[in-house]
C-alpha positions as CSV (number, residue, x, y, z in Angstrom):
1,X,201.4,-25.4,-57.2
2,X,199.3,-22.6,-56.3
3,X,197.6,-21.7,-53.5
4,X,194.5,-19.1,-52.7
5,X,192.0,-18.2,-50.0
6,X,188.4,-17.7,-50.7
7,X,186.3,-15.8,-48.1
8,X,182.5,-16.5,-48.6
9,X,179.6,-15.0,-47.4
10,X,176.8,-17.4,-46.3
11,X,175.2,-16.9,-42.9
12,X,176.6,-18.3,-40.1
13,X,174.6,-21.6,-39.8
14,X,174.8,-22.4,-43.6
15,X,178.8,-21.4,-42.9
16,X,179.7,-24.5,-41.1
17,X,177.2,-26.6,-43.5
18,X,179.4,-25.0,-46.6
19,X,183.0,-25.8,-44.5
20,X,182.1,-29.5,-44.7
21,X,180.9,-30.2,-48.2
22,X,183.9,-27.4,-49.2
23,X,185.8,-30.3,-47.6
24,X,184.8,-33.2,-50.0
25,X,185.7,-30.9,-52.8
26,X,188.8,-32.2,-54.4
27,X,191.4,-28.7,-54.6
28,X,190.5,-27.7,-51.2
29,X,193.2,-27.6,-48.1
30,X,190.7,-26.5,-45.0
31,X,187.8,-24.7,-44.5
32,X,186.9,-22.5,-41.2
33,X,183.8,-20.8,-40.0
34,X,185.0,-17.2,-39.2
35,X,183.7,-13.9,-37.7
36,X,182.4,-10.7,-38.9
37,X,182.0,-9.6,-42.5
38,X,182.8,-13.0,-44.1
39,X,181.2,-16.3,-43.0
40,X,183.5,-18.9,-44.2
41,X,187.3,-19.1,-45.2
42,X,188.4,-21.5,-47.6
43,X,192.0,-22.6,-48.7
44,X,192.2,-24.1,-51.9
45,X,195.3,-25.3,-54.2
46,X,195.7,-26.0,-57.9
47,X,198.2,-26.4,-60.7
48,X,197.8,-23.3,-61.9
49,X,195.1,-20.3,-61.9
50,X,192.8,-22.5,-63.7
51,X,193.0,-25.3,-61.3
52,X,192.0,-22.4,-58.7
53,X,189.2,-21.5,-60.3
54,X,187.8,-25.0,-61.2
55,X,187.9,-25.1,-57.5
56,X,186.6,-21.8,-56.8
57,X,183.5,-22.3,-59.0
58,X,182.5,-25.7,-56.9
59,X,182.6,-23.7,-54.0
60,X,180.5,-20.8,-55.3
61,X,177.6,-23.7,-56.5
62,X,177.4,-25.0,-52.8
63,X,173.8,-24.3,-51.4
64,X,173.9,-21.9,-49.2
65,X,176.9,-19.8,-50.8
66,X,175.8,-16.1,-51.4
67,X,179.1,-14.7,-52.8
């Protein structure tokens, strides 16, 4: 089992929009809104790096999501 972080950049009121549907997603541990350079950290989980990015890529299609 791996685990990774994922720090997105989204604005701060499309942050805590993205931290709850980032929660439905299956792969993903918790999601915050945070300060300063990044909007939104993400823990995720998968099998292996593939997994992780399976996950990572639903994140990144979220509305709102700029990177």
């Amino acid at each position: 089992m791996l685990r990774g972080l994922m720090l997105v950049k989204a604005g701060y009121a499309a942050a805590l929009n993205i931290c709850q549907q980032a929660s439905k997603i299956k792969g993903v541990v918790d999601a915050y809104p945070v300060f300063g350079r990044f909007d939104a950290a993400v823990f995720i989980k998968g099998e292996d790096i593939q997994g992780l990015k399976k996950t990572a890529l639903k994140i990144l299609a979220l509305k709102g999501v700029r990177s």
